[in-house]
PyMOL Python script that loads the backbone (N, CA, C, O; Angstrom):
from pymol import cmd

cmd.read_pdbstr("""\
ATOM      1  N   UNK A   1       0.842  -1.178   0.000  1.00  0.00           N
ATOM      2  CA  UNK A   1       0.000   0.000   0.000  1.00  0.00           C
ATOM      3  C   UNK A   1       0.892   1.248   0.000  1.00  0.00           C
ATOM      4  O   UNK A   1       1.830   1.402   0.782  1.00  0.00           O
ATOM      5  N   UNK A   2       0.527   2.109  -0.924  1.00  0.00           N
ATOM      6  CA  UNK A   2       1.459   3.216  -0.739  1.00  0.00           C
ATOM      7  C   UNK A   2       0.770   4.870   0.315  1.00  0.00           C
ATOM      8  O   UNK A   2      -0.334   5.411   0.382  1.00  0.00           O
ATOM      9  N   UNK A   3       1.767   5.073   0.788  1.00  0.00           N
ATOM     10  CA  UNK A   3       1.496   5.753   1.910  1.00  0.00           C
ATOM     11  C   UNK A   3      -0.006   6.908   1.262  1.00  0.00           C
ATOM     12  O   UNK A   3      -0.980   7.035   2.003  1.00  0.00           O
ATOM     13  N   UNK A   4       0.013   7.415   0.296  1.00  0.00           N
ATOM     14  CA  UNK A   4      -1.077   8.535  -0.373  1.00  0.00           C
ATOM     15  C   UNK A   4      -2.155   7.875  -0.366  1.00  0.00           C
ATOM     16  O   UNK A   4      -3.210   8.399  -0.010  1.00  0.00           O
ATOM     17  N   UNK A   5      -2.077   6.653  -0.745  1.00  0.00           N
ATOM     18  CA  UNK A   5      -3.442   6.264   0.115  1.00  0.00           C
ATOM     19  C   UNK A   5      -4.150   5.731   1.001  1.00  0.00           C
ATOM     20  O   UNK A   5      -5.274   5.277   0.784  1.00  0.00           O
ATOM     21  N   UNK A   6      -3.423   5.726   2.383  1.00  0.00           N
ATOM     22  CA  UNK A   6      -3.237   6.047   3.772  1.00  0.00           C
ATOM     23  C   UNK A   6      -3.717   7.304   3.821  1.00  0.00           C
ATOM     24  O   UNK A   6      -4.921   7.368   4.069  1.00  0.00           O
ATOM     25  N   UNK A   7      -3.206   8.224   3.678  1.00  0.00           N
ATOM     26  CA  UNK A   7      -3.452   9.838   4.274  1.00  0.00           C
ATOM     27  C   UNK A   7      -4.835   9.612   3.332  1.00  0.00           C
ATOM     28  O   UNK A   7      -5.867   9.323   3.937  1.00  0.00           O
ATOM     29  N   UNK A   8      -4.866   9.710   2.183  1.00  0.00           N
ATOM     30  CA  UNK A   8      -6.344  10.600   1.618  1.00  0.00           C
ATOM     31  C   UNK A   8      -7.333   9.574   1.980  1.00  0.00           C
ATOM     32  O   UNK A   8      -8.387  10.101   2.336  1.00  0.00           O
ATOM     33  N   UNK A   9      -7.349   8.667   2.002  1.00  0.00           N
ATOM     34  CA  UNK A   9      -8.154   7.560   2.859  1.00  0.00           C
ATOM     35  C   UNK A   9      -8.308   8.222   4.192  1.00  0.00           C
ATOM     36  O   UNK A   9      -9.463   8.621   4.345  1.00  0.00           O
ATOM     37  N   UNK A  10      -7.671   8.420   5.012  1.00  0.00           N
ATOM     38  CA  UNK A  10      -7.768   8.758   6.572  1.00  0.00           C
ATOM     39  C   UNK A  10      -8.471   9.907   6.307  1.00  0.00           C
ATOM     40  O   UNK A  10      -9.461  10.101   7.011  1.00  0.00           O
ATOM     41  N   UNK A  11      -8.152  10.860   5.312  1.00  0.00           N
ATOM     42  CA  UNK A  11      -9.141  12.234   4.918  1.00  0.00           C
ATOM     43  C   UNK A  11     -10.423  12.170   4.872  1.00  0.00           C
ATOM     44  O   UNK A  11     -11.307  12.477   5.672  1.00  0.00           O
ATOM     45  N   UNK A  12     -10.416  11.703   3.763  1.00  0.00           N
ATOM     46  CA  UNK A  12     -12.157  10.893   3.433  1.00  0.00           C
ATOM     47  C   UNK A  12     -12.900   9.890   4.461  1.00  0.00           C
ATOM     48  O   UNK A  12     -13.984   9.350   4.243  1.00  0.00           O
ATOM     49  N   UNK A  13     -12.318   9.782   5.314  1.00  0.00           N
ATOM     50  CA  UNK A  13     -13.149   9.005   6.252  1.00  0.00           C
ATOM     51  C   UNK A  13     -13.586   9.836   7.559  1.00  0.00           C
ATOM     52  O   UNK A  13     -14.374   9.533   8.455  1.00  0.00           O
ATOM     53  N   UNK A  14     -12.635  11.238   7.318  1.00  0.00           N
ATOM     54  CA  UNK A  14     -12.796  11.861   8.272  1.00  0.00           C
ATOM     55  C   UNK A  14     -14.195  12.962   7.449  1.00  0.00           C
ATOM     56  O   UNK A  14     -14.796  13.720   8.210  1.00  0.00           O
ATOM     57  N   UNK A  15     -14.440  12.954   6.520  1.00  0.00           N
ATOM     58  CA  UNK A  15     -15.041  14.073   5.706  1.00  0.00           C
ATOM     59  C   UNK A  15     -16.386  12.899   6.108  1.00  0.00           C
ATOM     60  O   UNK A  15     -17.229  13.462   6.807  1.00  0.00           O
ATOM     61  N   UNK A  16     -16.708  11.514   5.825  1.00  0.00           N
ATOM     62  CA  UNK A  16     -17.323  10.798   6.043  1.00  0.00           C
ATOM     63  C   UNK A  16     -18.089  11.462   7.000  1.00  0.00           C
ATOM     64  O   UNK A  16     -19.111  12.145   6.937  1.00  0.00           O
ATOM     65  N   UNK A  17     -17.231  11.042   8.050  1.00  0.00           N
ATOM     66  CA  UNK A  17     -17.956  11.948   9.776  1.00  0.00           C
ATOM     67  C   UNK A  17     -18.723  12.706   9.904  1.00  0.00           C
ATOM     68  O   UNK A  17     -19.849  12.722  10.402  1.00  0.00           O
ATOM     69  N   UNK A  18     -17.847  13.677   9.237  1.00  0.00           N
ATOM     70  CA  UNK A  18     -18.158  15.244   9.551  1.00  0.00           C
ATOM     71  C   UNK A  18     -19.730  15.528   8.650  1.00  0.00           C
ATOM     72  O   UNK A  18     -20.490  16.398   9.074  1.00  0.00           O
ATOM     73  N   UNK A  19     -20.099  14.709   7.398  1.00  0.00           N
ATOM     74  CA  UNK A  19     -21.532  14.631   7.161  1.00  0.00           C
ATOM     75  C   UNK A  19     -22.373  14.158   8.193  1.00  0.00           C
ATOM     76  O   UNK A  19     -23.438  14.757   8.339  1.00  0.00           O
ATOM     77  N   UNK A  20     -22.039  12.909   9.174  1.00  0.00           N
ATOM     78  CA  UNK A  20     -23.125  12.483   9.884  1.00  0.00           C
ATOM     79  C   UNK A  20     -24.089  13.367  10.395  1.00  0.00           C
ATOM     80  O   UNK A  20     -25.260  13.029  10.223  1.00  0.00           O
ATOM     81  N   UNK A  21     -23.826  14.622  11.097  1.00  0.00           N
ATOM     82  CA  UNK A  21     -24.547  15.302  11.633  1.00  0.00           C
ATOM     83  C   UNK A  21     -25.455  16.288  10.291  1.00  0.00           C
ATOM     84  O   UNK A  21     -26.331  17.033  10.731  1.00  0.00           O
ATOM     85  N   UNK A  22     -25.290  16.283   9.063  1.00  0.00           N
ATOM     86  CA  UNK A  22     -26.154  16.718   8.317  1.00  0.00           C
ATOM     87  C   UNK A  22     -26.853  15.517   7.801  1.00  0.00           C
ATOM     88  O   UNK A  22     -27.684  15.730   6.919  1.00  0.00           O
ATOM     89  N   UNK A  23     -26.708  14.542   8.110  1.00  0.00           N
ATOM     90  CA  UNK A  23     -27.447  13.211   7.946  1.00  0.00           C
ATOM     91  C   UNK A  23     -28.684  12.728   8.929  1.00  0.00           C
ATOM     92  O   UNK A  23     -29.772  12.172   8.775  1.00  0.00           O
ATOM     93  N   UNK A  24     -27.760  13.351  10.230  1.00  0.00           N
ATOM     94  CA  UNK A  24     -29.347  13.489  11.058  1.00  0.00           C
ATOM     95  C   UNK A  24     -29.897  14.358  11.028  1.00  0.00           C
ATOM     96  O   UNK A  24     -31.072  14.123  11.310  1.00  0.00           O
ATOM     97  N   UNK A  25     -29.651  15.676  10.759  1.00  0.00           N
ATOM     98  CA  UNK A  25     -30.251  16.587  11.341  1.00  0.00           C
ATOM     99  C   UNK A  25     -31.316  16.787  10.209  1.00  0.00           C
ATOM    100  O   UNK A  25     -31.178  16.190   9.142  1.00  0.00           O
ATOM    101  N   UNK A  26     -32.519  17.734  10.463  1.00  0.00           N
ATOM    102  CA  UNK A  26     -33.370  18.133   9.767  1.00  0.00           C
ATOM    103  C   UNK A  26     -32.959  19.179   8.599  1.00  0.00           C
ATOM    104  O   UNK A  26     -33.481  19.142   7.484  1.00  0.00           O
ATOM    105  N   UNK A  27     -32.186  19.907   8.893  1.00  0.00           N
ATOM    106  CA  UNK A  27     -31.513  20.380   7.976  1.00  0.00           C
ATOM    107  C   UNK A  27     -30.699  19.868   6.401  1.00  0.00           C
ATOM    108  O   UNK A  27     -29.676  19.196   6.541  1.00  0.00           O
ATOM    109  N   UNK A  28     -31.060  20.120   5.272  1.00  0.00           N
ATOM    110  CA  UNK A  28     -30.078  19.287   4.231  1.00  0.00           C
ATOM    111  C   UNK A  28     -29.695  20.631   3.094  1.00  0.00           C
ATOM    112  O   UNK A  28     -30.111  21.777   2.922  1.00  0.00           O
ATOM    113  N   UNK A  29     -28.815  19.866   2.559  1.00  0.00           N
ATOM    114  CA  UNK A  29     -28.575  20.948   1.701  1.00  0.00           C
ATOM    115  C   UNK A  29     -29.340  20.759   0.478  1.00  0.00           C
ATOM    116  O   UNK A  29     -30.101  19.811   0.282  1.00  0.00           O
ATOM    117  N   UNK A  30     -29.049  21.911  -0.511  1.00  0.00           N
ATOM    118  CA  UNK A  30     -30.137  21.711  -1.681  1.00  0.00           C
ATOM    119  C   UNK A  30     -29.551  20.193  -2.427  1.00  0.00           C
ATOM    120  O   UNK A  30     -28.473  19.652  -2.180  1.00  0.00           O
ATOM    121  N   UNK A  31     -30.571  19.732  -3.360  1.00  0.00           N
ATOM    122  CA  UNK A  31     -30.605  18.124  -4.025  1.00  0.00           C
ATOM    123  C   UNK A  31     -29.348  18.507  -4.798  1.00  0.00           C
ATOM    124  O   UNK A  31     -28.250  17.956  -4.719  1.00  0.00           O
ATOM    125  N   UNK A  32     -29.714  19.594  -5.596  1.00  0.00           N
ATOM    126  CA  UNK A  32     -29.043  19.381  -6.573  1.00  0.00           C
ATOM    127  C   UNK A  32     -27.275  19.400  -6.150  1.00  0.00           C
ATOM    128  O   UNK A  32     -26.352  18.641  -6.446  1.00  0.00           O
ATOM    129  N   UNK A  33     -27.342  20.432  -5.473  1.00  0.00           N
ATOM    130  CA  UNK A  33     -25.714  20.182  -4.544  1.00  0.00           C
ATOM    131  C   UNK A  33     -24.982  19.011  -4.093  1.00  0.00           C
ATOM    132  O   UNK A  33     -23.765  18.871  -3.974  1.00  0.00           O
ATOM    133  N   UNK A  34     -26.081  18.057  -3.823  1.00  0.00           N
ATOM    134  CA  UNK A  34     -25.420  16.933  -3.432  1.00  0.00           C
ATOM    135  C   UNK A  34     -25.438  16.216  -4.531  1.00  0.00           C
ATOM    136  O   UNK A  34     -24.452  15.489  -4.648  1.00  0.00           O
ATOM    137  N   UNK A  35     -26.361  16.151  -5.544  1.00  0.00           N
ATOM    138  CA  UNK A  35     -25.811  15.202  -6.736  1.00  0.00           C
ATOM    139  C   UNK A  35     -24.815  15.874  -7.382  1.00  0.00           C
ATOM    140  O   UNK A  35     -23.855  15.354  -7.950  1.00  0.00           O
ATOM    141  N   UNK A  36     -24.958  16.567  -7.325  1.00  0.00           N
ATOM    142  CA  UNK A  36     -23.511  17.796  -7.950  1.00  0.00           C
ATOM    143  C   UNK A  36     -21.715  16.815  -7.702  1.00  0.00           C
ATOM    144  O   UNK A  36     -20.781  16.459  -8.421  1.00  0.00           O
ATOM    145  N   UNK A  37     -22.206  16.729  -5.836  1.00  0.00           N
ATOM    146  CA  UNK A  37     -20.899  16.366  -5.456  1.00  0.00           C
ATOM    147  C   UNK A  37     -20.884  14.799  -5.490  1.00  0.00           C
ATOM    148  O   UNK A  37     -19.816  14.232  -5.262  1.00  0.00           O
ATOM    149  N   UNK A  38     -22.236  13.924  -5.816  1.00  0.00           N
ATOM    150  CA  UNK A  38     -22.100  12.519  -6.130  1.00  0.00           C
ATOM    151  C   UNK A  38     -21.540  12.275  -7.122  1.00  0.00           C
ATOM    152  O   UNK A  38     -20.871  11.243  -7.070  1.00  0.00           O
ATOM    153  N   UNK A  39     -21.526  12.843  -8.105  1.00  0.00           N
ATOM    154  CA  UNK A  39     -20.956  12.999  -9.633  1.00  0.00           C
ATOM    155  C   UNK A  39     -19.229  13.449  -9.502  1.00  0.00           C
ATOM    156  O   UNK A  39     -18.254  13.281 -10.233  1.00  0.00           O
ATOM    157  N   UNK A  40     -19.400  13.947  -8.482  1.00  0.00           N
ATOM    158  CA  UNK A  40     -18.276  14.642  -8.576  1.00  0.00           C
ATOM    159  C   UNK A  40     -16.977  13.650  -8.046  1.00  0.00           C
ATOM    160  O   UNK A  40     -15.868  13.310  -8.460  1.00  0.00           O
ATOM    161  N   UNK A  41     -17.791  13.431  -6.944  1.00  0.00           N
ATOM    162  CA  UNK A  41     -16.687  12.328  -5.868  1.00  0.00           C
ATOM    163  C   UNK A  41     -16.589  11.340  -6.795  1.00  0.00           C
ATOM    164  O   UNK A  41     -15.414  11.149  -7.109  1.00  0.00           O
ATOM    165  N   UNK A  42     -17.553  10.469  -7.491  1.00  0.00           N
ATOM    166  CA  UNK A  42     -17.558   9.090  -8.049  1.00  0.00           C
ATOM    167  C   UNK A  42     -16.430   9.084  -9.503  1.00  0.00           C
ATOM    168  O   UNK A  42     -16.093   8.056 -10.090  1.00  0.00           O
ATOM    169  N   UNK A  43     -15.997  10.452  -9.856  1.00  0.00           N
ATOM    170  CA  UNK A  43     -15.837  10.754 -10.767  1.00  0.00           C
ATOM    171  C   UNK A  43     -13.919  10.421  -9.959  1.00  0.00           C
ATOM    172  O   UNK A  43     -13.257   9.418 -10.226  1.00  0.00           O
ATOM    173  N   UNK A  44     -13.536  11.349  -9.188  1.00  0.00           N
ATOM    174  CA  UNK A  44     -12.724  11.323  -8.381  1.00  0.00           C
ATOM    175  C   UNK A  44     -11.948   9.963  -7.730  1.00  0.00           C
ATOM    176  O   UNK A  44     -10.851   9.758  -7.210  1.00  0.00           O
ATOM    177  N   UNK A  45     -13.372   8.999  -8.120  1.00  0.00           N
ATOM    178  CA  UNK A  45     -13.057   7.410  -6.818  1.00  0.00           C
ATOM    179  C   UNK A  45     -12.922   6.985  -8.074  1.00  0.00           C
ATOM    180  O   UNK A  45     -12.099   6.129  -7.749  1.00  0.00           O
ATOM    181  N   UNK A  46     -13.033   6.803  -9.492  1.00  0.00           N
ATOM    182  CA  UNK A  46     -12.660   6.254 -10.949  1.00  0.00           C
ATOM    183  C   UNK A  46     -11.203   6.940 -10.927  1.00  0.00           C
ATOM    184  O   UNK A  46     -10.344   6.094 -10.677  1.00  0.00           O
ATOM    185  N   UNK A  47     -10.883   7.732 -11.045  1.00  0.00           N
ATOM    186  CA  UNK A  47      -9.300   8.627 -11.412  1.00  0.00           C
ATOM    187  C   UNK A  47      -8.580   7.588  -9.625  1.00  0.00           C
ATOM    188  O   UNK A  47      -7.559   6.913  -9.760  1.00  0.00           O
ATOM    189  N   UNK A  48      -9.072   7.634  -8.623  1.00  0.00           N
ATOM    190  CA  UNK A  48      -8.184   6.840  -7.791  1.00  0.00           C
ATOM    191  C   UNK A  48      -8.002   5.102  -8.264  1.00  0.00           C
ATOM    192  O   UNK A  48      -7.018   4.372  -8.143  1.00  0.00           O
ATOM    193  N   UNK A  49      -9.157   4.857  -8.746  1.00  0.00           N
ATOM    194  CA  UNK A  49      -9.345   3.498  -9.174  1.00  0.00           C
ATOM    195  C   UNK A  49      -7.931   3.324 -10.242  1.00  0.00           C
ATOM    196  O   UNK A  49      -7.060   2.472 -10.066  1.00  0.00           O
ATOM    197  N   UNK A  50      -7.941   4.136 -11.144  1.00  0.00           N
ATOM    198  CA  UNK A  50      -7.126   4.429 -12.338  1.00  0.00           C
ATOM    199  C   UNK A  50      -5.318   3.881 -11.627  1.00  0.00           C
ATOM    200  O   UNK A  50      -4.472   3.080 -12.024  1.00  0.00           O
ATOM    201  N   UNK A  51      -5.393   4.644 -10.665  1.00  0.00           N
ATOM    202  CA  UNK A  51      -3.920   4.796  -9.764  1.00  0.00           C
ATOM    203  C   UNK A  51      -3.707   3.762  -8.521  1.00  0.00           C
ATOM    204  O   UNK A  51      -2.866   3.828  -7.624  1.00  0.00           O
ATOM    205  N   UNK A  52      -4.718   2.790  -8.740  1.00  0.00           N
ATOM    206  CA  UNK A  52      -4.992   1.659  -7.578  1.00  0.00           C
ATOM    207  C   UNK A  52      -4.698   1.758  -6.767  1.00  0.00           C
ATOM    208  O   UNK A  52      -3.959   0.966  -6.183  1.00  0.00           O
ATOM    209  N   UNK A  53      -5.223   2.984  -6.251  1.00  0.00           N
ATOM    210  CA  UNK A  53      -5.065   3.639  -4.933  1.00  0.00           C
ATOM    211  C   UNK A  53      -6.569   2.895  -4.313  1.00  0.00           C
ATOM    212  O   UNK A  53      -7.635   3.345  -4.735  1.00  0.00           O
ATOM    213  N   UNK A  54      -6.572   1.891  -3.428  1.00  0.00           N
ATOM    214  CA  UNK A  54      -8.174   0.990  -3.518  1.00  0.00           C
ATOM    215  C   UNK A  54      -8.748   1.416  -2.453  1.00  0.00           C
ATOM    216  O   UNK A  54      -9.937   1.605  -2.714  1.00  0.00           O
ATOM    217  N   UNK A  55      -8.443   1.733  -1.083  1.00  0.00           N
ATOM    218  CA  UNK A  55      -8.517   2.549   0.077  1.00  0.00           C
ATOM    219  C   UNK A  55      -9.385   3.414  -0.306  1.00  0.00           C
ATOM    220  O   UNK A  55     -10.601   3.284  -0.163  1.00  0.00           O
ATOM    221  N   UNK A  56      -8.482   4.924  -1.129  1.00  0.00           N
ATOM    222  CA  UNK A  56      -8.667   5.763  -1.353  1.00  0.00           C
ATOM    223  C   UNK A  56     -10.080   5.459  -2.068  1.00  0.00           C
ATOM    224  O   UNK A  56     -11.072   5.791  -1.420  1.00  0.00           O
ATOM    225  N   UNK A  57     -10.231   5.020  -2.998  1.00  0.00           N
ATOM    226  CA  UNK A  57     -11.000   4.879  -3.894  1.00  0.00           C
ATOM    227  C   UNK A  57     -12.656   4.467  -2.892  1.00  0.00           C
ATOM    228  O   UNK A  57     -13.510   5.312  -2.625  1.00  0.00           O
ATOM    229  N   UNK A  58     -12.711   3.237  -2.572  1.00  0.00           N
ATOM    230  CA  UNK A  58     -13.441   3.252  -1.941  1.00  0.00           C
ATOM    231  C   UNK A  58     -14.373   3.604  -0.817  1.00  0.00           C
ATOM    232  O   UNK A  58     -15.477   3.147  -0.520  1.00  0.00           O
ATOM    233  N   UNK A  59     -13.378   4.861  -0.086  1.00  0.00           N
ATOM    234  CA  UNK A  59     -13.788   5.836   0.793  1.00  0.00           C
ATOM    235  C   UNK A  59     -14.019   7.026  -0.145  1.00  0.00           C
ATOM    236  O   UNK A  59     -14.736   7.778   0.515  1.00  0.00           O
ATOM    237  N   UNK A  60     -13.826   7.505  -1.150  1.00  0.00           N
ATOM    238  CA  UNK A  60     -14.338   8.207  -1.717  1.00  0.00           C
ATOM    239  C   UNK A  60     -15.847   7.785  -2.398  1.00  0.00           C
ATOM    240  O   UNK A  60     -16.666   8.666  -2.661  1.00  0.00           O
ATOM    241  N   UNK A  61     -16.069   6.632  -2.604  1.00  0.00           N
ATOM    242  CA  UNK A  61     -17.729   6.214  -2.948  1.00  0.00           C
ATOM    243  C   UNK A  61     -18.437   5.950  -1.378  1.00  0.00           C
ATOM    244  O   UNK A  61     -19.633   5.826  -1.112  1.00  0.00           O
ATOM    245  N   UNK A  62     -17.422   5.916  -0.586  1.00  0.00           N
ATOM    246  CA  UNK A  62     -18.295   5.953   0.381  1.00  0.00           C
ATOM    247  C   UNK A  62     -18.925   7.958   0.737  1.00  0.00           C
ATOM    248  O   UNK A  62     -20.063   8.402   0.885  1.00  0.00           O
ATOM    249  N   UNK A  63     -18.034   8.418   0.746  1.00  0.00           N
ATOM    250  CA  UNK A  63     -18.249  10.145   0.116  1.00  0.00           C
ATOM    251  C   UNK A  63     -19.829  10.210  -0.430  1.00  0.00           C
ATOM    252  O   UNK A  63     -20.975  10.561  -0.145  1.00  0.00           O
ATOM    253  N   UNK A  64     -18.940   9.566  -1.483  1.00  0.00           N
ATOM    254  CA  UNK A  64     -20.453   9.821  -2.432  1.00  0.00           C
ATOM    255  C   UNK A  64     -21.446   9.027  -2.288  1.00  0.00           C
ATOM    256  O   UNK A  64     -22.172   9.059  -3.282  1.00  0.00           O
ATOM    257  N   UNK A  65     -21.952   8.021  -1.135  1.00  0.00           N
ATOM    258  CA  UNK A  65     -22.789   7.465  -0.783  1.00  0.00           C
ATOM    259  C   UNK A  65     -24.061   8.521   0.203  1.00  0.00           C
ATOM    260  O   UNK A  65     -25.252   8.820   0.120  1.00  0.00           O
ATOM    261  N   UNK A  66     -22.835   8.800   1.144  1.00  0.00           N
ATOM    262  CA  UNK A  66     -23.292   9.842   1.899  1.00  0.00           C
ATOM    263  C   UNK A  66     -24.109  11.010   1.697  1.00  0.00           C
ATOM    264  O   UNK A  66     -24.982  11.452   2.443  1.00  0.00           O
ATOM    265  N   UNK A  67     -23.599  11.571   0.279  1.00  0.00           N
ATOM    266  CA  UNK A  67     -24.047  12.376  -0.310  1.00  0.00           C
ATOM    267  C   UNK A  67     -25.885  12.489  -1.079  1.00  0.00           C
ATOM    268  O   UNK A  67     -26.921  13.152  -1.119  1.00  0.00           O
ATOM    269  N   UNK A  68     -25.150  11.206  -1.584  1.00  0.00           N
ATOM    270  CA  UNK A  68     -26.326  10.423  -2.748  1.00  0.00           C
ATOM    271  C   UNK A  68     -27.662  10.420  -1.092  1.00  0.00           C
ATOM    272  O   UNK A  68     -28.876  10.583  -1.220  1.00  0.00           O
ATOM    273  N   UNK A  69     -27.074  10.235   0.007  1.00  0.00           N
ATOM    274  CA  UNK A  69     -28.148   9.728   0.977  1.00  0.00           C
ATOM    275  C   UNK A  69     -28.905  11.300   1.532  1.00  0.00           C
ATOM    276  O   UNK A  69     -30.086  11.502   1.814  1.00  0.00           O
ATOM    277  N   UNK A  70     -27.600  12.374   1.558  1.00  0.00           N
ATOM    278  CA  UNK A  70     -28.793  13.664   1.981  1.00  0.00           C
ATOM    279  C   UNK A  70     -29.233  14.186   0.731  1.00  0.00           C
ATOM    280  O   UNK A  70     -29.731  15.312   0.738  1.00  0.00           O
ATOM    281  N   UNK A  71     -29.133  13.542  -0.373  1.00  0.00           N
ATOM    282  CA  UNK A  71     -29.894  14.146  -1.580  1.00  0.00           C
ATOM    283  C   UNK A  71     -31.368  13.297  -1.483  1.00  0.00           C
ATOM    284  O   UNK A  71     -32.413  13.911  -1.703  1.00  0.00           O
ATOM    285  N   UNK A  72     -31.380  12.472  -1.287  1.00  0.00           N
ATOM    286  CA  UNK A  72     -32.681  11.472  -1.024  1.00  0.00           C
ATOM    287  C   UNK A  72     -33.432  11.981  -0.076  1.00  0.00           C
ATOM    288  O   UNK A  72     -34.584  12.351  -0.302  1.00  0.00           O
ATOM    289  N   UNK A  73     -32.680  12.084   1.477  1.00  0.00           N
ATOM    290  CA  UNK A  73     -33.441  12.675   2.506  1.00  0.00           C
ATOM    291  C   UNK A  73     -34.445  14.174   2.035  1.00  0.00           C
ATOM    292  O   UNK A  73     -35.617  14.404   2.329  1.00  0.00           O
ATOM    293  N   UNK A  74     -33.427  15.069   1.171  1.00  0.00           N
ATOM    294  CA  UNK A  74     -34.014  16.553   0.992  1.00  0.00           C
ATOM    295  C   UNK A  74     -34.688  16.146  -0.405  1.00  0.00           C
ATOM    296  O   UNK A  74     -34.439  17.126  -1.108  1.00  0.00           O
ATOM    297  N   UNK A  75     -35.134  15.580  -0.892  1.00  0.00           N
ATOM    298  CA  UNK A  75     -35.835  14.988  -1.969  1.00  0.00           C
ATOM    299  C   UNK A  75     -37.342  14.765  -0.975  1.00  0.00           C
ATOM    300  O   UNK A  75     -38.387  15.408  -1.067  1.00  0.00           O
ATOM    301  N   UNK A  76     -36.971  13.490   0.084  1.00  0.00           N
ATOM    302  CA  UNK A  76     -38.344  13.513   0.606  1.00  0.00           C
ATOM    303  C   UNK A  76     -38.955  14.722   1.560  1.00  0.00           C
ATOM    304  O   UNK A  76     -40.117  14.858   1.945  1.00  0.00           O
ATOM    305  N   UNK A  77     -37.677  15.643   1.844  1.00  0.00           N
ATOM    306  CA  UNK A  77     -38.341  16.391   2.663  1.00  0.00           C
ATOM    307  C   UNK A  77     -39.194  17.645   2.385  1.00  0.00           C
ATOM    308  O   UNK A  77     -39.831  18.447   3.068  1.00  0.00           O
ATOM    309  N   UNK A  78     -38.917  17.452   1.050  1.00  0.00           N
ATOM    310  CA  UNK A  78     -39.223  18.879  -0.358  1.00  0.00           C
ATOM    311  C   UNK A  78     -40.512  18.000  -0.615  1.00  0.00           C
ATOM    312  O   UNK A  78     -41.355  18.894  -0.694  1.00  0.00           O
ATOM    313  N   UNK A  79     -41.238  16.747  -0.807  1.00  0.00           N
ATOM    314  CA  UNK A  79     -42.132  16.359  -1.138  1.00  0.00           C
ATOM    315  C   UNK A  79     -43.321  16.414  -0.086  1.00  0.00           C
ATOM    316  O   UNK A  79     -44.504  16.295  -0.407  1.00  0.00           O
ATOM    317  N   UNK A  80     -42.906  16.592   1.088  1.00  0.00           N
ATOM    318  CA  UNK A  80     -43.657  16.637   2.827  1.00  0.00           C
ATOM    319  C   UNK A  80     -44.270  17.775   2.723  1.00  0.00           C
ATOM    320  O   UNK A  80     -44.920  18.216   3.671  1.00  0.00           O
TER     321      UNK A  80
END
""", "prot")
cmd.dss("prot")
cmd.show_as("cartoon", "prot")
cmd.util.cbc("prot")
cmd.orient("prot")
């Protein structure tokens, strides 16, 4: 394993986190923002894939899981 993807792995897992609390909370950001950044990250976890950086890669779809999940939440909460 090479050390870069150690650190940006340890990054992204920390960015992971730091969504939870917009995951619970009632608060979300707009849809389109977060598919914005699902597209964006997944796009990001292909270019790590590229550099078999696999860590990396897969904490970055986890990113964009997260994402993909408060775009759903503010999807149903815009329909309420």
């Amino acid at each position: 394993m090479r050390w870069q993807d150690t650190v940006i792995s340890i990054a992204q897992l920390c960015f992971v986190l730091a969504m939870l609390p917009s995951i619970r909370s009632n608060d979300k950001p707009a849809a389109a923002t977060s598919i914005m950044n699902v597209v964006l990250v997944c796009t990001i976890a292909a270019s790590l894939l590229s550099l078999k950086l696999w860590f990396s890669a897969v904490t970055a779809l986890a990113i964009a899981a997260t994402w993909a999940l408060l775009a759903v939440q503010k999807v149903k909460l815009d329909k309420k």
